[in-house]
C-alpha positions in Angstrom: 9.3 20.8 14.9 6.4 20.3 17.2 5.9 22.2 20.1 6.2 18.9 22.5 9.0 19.9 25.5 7.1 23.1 26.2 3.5 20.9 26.3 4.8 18.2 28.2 6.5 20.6 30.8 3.7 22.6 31.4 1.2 19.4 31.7 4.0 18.1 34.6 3.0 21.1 36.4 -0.3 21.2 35.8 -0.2 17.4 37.4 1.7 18.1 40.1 1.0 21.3 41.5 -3.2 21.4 40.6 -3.3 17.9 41.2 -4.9 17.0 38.0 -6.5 13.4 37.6 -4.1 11.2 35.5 -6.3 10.5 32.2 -7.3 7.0 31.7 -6.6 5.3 28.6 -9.7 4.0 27.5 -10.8 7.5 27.4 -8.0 8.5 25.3 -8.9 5.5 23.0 -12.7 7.0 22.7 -11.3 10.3 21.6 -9.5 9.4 19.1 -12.2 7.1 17.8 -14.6 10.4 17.9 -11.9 13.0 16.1 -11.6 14.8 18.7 -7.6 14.5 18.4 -6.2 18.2 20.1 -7.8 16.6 23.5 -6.6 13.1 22.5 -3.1 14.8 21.7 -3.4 16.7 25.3 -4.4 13.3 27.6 -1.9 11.0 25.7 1.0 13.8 27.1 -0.5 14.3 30.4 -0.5 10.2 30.6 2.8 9.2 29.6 4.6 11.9 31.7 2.9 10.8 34.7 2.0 7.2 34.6 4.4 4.3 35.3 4.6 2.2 32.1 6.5 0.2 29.9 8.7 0.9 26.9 6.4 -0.6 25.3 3.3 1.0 25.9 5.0 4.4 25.7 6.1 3.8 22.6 2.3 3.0 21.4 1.4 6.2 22.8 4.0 7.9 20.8 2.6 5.9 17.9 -1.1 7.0 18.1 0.1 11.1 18.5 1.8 10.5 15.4 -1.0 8.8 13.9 -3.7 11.2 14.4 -1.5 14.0 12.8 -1.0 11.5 10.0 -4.9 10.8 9.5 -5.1 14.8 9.5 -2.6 15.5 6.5 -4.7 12.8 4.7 -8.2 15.0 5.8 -7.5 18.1 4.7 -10.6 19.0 2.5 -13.6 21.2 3.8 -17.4 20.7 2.9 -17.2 23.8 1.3 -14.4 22.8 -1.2 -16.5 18.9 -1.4 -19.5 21.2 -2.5 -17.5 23.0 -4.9 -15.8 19.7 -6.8 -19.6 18.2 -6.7 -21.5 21.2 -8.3 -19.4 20.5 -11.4 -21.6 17.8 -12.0 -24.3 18.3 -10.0 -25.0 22.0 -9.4 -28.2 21.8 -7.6 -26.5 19.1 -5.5 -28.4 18.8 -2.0 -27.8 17.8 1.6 -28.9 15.0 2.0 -27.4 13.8 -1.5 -24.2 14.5 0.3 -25.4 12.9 4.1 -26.3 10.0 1.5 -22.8 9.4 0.1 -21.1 9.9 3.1 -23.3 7.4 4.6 -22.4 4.9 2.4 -18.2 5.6 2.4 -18.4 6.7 -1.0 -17.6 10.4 -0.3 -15.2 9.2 2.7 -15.1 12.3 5.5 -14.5 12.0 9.2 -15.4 15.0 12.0 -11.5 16.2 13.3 -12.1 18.6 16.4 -15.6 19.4 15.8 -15.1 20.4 12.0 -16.0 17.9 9.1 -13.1 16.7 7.1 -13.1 14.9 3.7 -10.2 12.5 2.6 -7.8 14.9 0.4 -9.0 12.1 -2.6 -12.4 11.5 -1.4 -14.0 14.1 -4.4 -12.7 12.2 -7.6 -13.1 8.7 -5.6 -16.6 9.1 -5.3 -17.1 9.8 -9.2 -15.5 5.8 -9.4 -17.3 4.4 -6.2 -20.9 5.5 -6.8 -22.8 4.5 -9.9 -24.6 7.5 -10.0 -21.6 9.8 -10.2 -19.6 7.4 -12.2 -22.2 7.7 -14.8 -22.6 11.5 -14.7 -18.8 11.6 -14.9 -18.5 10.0 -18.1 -21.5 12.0 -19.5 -19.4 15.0 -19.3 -15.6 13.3 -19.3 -16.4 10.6 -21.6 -15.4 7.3 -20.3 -12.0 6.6 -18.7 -8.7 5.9 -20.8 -6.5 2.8 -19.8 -3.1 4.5 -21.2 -2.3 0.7 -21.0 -5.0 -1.4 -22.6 -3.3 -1.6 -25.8 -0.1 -2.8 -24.7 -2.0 -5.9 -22.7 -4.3 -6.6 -25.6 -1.2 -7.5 -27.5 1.2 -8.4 -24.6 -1.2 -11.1 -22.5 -2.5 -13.3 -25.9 1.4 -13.5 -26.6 2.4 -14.8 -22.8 -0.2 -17.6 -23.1 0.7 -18.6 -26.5 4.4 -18.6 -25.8 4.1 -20.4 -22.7 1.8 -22.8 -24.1 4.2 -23.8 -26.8 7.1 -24.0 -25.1 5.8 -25.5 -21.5 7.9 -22.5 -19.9 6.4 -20.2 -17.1 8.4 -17.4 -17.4 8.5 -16.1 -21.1 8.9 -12.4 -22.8 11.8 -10.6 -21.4 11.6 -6.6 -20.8 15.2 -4.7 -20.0 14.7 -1.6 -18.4 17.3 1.4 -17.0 16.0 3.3 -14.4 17.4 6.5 -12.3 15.9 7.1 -8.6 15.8 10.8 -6.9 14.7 11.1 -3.1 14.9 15.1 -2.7 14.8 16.1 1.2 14.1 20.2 0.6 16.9 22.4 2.0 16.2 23.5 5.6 14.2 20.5 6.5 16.7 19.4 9.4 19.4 21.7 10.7 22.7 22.1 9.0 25.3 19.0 9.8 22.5 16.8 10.9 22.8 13.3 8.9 19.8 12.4 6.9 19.2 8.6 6.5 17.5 7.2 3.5 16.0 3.7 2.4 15.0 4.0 -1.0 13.4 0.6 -3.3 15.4 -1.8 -5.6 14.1 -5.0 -7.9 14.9 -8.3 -6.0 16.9 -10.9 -7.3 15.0 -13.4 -5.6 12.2 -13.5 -7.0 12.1 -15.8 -10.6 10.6 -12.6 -13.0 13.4 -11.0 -12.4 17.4 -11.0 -13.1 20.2 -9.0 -14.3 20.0 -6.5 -11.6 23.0 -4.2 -12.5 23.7 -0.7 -10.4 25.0 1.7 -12.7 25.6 4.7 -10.7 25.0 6.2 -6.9 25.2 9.3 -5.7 27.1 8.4 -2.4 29.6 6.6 -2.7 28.9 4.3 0.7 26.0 2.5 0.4 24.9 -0.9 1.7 22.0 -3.0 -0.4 19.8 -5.1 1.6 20.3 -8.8 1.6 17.4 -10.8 0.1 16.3 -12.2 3.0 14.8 -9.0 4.0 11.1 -8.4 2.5 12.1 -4.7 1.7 14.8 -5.0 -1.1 16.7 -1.7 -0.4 19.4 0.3 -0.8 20.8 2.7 1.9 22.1 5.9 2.0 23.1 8.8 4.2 24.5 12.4 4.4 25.0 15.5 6.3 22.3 18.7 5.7 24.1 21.0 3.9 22.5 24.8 4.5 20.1 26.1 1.9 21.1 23.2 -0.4 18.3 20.1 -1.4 19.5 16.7 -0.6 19.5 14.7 -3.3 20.0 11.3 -2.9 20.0 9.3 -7.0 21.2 6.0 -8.0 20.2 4.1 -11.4 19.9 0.7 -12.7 19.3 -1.9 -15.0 17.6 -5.2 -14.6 14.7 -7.5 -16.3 11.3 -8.6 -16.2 9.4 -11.2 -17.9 6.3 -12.5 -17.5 4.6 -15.7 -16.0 1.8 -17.8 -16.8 0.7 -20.9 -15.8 -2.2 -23.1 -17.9 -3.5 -24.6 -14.7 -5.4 -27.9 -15.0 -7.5 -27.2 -12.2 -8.5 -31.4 -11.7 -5.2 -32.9 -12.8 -2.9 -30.7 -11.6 -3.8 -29.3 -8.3 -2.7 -31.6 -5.5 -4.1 -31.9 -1.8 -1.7 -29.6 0.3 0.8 -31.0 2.7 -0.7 -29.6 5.9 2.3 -30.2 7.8 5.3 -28.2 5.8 6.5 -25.0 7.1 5.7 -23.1 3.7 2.0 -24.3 4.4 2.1 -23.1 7.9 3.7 -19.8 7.7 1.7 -18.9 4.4 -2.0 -19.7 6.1 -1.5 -18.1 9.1 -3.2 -14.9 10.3 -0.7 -11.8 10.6 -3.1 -9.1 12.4 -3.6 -6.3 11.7 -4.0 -6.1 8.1 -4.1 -10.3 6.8 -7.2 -11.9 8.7 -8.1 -15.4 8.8 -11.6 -15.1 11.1 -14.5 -13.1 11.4 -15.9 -10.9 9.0 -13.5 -11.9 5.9 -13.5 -15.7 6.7 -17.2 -16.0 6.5 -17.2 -14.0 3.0 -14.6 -16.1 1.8 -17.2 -19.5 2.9 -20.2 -17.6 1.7 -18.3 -17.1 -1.7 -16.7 -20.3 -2.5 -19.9 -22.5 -1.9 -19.5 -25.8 -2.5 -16.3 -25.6 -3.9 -13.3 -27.2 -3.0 -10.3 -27.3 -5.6 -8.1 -24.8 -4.6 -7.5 -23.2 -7.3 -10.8 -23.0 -8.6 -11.5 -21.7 -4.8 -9.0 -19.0 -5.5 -10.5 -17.7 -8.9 -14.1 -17.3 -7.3 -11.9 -15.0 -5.1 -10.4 -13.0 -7.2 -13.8 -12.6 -9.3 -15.6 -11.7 -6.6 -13.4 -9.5 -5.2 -12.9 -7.6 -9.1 -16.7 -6.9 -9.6 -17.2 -5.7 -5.8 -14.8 -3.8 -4.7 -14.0 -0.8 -7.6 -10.1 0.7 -7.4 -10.3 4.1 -5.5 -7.4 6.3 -4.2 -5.9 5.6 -0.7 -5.6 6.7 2.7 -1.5 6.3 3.9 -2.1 2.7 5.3 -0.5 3.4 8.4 -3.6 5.7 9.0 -5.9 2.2 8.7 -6.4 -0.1 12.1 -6.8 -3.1 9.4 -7.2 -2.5 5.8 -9.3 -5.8 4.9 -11.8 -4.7 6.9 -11.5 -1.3 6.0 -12.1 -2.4 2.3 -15.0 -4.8 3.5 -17.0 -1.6 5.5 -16.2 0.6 2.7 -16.7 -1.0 -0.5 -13.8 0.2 -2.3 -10.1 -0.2 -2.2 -6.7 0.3 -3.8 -4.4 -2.2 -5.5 -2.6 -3.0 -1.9 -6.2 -2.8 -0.1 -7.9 -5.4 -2.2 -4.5 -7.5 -2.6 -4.2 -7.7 1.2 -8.4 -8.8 1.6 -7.5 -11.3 -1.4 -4.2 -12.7 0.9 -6.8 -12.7 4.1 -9.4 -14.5 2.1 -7.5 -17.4 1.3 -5.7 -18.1 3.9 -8.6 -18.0 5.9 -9.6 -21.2 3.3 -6.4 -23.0 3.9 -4.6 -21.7 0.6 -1.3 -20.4 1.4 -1.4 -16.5 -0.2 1.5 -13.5 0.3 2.2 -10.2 -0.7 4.5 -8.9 -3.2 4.6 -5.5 -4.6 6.7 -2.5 -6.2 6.2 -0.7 -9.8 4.3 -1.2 -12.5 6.2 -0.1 -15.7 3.7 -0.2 -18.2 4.3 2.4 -20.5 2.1 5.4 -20.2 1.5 4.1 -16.5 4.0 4.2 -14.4 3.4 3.7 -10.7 3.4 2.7 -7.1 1.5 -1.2 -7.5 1.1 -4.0 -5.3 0.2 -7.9 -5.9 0.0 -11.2 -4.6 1.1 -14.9 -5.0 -0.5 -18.1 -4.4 0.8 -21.4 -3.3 -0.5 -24.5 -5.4 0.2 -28.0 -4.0 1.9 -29.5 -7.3 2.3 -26.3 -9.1 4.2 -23.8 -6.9 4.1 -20.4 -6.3 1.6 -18.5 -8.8 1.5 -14.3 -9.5 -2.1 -12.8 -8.6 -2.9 -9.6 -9.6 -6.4 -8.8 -7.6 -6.3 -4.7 -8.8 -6.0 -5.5 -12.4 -8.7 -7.9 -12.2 -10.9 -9.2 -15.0 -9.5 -8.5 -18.2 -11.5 -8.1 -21.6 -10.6 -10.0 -24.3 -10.0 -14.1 -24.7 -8.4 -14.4 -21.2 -10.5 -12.2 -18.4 -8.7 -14.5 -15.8 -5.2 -14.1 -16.8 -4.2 -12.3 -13.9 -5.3 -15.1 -11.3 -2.4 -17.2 -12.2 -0.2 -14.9 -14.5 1.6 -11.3 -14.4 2.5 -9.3 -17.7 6.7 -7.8 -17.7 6.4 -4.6 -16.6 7.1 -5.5 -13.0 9.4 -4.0 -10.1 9.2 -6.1 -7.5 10.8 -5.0 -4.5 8.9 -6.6 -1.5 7.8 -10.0 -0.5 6.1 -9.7 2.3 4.5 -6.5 4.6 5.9 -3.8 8.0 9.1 -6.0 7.8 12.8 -4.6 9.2 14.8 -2.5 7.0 18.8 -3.3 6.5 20.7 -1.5 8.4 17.9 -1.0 10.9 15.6 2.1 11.4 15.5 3.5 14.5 12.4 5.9 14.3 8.5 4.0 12.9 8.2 4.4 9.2 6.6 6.5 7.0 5.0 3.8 5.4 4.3 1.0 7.9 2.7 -1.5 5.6 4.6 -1.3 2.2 7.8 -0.1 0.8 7.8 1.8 -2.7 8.5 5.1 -2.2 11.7 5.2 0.4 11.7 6.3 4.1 14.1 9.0 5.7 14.9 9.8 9.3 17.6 11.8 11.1 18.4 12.0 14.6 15.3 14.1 15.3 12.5 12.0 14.2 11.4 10.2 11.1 10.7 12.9 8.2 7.2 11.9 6.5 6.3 11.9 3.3 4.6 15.7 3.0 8.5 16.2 3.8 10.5 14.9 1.3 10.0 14.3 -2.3 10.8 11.2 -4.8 10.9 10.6 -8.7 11.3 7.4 -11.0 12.3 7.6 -14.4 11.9 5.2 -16.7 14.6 5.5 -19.4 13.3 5.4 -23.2 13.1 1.5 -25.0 12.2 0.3 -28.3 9.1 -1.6 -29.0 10.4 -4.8 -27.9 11.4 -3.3 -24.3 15.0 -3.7 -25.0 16.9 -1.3 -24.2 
């Protein structure tokens, strides 16, 4: 626990008995914006236990404490530790080789109470972001392995011939059984205390996917999320036990398929009713993290051109965004003020990053875009993934997948109106409510794919608890 009643106390006193000046926001602002996050820490205390204010404005106080500590977990490298990764590949490596890459966000690093601090992924990111090092990488490395290359050489031919044959969208079926483990390590919260936990399941609204089938949970009361919440979830709880993990599993079944749409881009894309609610909500600007003006609405202009079919609009998107912006590991998003701008000023992003500039981009063009994400259960790559869908006037809602991007092979824009059948899907939308409700902010304010836990101390982040998906074996066809 953090050392927060004995702080705040002794700042009361301080304030009241040395009369010290109560600190002024803006300040507090400017120090967090310069690292310098003990003082920050200090001022935000000494403000909120002497200034008059709102619930709301001491709760975004309590926010920003709790994400500075948050941006420090993800900071945790030292130069000298950057300097040994980098000699691996360049021995002789010299300053201002590194003042260079950190200039250009490719080694990303930020100065946290007077001490230079790299991202805890910034040393293999910036053998993917920068040419040079990507290059030198693969000289020694060879180049990089796409454990699922082979399954989509075979798999994505297959979706476009089925669907072309048959006229269907959603063809090619995939079954799978899966057990889910969230582990809160013994001693975490005191004995008796109940530990609360939302952890993900597959949606059974969305058209990919049905069958969803629970097989087994570990506690026997739990309540699943109704689908009119964006998280899909299902909720659990139970007392700390002394000494003894928490272990919180639950598996089951469901299927995927895939979706493809041949997309005549002149006869079939229709004008967009400008006035229906799905138009309205779907174009609209969300801040902080889906943007419809500024920086991102004058890239989307500047890269569309003359273009004005929406769908053709929407590939130029998606290209352009797949051959500028390479996939590197992420900072916890709810470190990041706004992550399309954070991809935009750094020239890289993640699968959620470059979905949610992709989502800002359109809209910003007047083509309804949203969010979707979960799993991706390809085999060999298993893991955390997010997506997006586009609204076509005359078509419907279409899958875009902005991270996997251009594909080799006969179809290189298959995932601008398609997605393959290895899909969880488990949101539909971003920072939405969870069902029952959480009291304390989440761990993950953006997206939900991992789970979230609190108890009546405090929400319990994710360097505090632990969580494991396993795929259960199926045979070639993905039947299981």
């Amino acid at each position: 626990m953090r050392r927060w009643p004995a702080m705040l106390a002794f700042l009361v006193l301080l304030s009241c008995h040395t009369g010290v000046e109560t600190p002024d926001p803006a300040t507090i602002t400017d120090l967090i914006a310069r690292g310098n996050f003990e003082e920050a820490e200090k001022k935000i205390l000494l403000y909120t236990s002497t200034s008059s204010m709102t619930a709301e404005e001491r709760l975004h106080w309590s926010w920003e404490t709790e994400r500075i500590h948050r941006i420090s977990l993800d900071f945790n490298k030292t130069e000298e530790e950057a300097l040994e990764y980098i000699r691996q590949y360049f021995p002789k490596v010299t300053p201002q080789q590194m003042s260079d890459w950190e200039t250009s966000r490719a080694l990303e690093c930020m100065v946290i109470n007077g001490e230079k601090r790299y991202f805890s992924r910034a040393f293999r990111n910036l053998f993917r972001i920068d040419s040079l090092c990507l290059a030198r990488y693969e000289e020694i490395n060879g180049p990089a392995i796409d454990a699922k290359a082979p399954l989509l050489e075979e798999h994505l031919p297959r979706i476009v011939e089925l669907t072309g044959k048959t006229g269907a969208v959603i063809v090619e079926p995939r079954t799978f059984t899966i057990t889910y483990t969230l582990t809160v390590p013994a001693n975490t919260v005191p004995e008796g205390e109940i530990l609360c936990v939302w952890m993900p399941l597959p949606r059974t609204d969305v058209p990919r996917q049905n069958g969803f089938r629970l097989l087994s949970v570990s506690e026997p009361d739990y309540i699943i999320s109704p689908d009119s919440y964006i998280h899909k979830s299902i909720y659990m709880e139970k007392p700390a036990v002394k000494d003894q993990d928490a272990v919180f599993t639950y598996s089951f079944t469901y299927t995927a398929r895939a979706q493809y749409h041949h997309i005549d881009a002149i006869k079939d894309v229709l004008p967009y009713d400008t006035l229906s609610p799905e138009w309205k909500e779907y174009t609209k600007q969300e801040l902080p993290h889906i943007i419809t003006t500024g920086p991102v609405a004058e890239l989307a202009e500047k890269v569309v051109g003359d273009e004005t079919n929406p769908f053709l609009r929407l590939q130029k998107i998606f290209t352009y965004i797949s051959q500028t912006y390479p996939w590197a590991g992420a900072r916890e998003y709810s470190t990041i003020e706004s992550i399309p701008l954070y991809v935009l000023e750094n020239g890289h992003g993640d699968c959620g990053q470059v979905s949610l500039l992709f989502i800002s981009m359109c809209r910003s063009l007047g083509i309804p875009a949203r969010w979707e994400s979960g799993w991706m259960l390809h085999p060999g790559e298993i893991n955390l993934h997010d997506w997006a869908e586009a609204y076509l006037e005359g078509i419907g809602w279409i899958p875009v997948d902005q991270s996997f991007g251009l594909q080799q092979g006969p179809f290189p824009l298959f995932y601008s109106s398609g997605m393959d059948s290895y899909r969880m899907a488990v949101n539909r939308g971003t920072g939405g409510d969870f069902f029952p409700a959480k009291i304390y902010p989440r761990s993950e304010t953006v997206d939900f794919q991992r789970g979230d836990v609190e108890w009546r101390g405090g929400n319990l982040y994710f360097n505090q608890w632990d969580y494991q998906l396993i795929l259960h074996p199926f045979d070639q066809q993905g039947i299981q």
